[in-house]
C-alpha positions as a LaTeX table, in Angstrom:
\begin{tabular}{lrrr}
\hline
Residue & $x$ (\AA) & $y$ (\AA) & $z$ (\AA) \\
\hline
Unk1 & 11.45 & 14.35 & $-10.73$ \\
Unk2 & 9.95 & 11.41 & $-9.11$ \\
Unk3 & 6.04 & 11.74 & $-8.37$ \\
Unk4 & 4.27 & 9.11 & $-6.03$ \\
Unk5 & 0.35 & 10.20 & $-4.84$ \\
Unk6 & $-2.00$ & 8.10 & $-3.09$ \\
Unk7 & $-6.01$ & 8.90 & $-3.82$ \\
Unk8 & $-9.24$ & 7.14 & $-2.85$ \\
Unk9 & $-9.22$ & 8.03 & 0.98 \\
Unk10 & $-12.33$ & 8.88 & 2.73 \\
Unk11 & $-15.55$ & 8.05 & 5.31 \\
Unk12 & $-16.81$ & 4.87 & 4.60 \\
Unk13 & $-19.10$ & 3.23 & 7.10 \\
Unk14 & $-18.05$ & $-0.16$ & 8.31 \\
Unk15 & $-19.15$ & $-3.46$ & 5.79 \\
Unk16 & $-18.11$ & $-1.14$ & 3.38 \\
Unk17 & $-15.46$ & $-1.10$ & 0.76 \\
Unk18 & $-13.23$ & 1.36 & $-1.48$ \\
Unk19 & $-10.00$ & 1.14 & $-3.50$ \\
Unk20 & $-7.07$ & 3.32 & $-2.95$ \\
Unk21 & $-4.62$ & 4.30 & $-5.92$ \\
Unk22 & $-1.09$ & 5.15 & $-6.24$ \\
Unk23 & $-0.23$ & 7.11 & $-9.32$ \\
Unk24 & 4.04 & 7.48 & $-9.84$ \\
Unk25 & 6.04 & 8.94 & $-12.36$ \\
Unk26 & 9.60 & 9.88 & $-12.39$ \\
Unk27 & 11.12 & 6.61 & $-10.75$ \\
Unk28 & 14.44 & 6.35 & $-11.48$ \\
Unk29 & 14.03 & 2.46 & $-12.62$ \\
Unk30 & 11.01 & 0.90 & $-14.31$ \\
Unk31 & 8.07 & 0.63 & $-12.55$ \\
Unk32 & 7.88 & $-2.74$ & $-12.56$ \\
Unk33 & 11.16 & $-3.63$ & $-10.75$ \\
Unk34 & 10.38 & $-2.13$ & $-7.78$ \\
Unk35 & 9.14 & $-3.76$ & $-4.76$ \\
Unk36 & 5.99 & $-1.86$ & $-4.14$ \\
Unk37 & 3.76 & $-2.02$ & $-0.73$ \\
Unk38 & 1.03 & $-0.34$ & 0.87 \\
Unk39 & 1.20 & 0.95 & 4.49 \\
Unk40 & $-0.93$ & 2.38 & 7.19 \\
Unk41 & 0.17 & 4.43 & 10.28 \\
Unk42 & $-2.49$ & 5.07 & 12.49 \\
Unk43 & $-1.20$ & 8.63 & 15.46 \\
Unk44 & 0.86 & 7.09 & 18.40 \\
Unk45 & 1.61 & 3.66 & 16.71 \\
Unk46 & 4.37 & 2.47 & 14.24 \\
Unk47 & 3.48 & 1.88 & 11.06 \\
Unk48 & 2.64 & $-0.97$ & 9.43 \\
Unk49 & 3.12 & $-2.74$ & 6.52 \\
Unk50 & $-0.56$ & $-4.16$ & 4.98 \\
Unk51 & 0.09 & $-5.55$ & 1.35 \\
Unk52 & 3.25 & $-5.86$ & $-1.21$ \\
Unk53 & 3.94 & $-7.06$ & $-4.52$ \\
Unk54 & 7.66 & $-7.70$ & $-5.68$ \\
Unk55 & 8.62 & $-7.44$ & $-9.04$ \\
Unk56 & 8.18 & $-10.83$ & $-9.96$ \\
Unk57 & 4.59 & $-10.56$ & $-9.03$ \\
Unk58 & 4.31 & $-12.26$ & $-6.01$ \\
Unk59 & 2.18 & $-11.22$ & $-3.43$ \\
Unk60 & 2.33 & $-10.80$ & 0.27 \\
Unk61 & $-0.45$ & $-9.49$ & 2.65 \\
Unk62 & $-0.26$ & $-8.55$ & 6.43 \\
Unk63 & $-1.93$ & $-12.07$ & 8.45 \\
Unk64 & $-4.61$ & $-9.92$ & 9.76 \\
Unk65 & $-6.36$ & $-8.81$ & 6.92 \\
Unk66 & $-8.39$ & $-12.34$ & 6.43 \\
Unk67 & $-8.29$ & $-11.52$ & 2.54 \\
Unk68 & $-9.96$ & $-8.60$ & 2.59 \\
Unk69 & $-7.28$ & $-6.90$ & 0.91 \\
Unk70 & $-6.05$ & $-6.99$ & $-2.66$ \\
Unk71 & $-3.04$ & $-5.88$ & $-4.26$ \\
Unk72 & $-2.75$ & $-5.02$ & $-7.67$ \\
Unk73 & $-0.34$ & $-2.77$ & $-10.28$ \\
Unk74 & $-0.69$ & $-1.33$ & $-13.45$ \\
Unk75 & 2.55 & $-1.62$ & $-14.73$ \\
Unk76 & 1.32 & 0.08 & $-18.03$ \\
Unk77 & $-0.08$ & 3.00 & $-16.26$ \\
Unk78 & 2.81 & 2.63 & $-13.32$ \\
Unk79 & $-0.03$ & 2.22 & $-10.89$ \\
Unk80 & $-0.84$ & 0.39 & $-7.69$ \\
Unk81 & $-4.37$ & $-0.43$ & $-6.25$ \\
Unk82 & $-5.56$ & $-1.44$ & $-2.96$ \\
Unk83 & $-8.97$ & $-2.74$ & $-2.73$ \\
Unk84 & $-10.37$ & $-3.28$ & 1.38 \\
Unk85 & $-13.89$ & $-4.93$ & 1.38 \\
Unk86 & $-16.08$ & $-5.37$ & 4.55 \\
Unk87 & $-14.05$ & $-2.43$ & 6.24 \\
Unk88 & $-13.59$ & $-2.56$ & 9.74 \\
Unk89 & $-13.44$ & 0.19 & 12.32 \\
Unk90 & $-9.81$ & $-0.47$ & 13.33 \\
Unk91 & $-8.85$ & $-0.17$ & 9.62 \\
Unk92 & $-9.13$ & 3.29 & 10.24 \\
Unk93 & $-5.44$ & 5.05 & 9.76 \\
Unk94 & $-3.28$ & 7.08 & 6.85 \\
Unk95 & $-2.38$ & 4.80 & 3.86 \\
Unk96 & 1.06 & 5.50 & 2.31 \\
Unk97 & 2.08 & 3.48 & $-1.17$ \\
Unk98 & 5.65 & 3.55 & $-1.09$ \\
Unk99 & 8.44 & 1.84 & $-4.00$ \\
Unk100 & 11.73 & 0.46 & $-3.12$ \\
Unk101 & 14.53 & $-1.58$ & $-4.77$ \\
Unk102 & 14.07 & $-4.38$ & $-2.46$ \\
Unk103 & 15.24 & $-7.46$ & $-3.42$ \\
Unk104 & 12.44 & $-10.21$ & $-4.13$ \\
Unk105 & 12.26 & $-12.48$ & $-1.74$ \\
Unk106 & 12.97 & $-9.79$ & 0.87 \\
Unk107 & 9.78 & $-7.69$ & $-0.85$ \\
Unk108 & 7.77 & $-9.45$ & 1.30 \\
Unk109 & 5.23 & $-7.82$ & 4.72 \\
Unk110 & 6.57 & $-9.87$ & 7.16 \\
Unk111 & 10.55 & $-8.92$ & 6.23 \\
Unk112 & 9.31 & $-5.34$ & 5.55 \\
Unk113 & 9.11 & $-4.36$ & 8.92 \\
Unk114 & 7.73 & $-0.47$ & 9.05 \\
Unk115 & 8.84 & $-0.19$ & 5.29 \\
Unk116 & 12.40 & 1.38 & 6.35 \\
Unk117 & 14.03 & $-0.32$ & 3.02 \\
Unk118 & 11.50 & 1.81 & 0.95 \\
Unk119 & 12.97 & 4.98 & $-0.68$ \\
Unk120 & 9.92 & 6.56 & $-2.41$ \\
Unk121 & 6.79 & 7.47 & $-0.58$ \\
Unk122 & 3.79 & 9.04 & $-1.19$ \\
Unk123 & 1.79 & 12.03 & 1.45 \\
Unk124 & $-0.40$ & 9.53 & 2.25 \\
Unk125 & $-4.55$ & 9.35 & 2.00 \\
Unk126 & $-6.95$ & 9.31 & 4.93 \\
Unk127 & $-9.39$ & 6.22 & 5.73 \\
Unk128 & $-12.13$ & 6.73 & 8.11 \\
Unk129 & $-14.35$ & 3.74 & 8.59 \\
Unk130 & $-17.29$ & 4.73 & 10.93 \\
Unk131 & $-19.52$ & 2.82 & 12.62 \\
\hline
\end{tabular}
């Protein structure tokens, strides 16, 4: 049975930073040939896509996040990472890792839209940046 969990949510103050993780198991294809993406919904708005990584490896980030963000995966340990530096206020919102067989070039933020292509997500982990 397929297993996706987010972890690493919190209270940070603003400035600061913190990784999140994804830990999966169960997938029905490897790990590694999934398109895999981080999102955020924050009550009353849509939610967002913030970072992805296709299966090739490449690397796509929502334009606002000025590089503060960094994607990574484990492909050994069939984990993903997030890593936010100099947290900001308005980063503040439920982070969901989700997996999907979405085809490379497609496996990109801007052509992921809310992340309606994904088919495996995880409960999501809080992120409270205070001020």
């Amino acid at each position: 049975q397929e297993h996706i969990m987010e972890s690493g949510g919190g209270s940070v103050q603003a400035g600061g930073s913190l990784t999140l993780s994804c830990a999966t198991s169960g997938l029905t294809y490897r790990f590694s040939d999934y398109c895999l993406a981080w999102f955020r919904q924050v009550p009353g708005k849509n939610r967002e896509g913030v970072a992805a990584i296709a299966a090739d490896g490449s690397i796509s980030y929502m334009d606002t996040t000025n590089g503060r963000f960094t994607i990574s995966r484990d492909i050994a340990k069939n984990t993903l990472d997030l890593r936010v530096i100099s947290l900001k206020v308005e980063d503040t919102a439920t982070y969901y890792c989700a997996a999907g067989s979405v085809a490379g070039d497609y496996c990109r933020i801007g052509s992921l839209g809310d992340g309606d292509r994904m088919y495996y997500w995880g409960k999501g982990t809080l992120v409270n940046v205070t001020s």
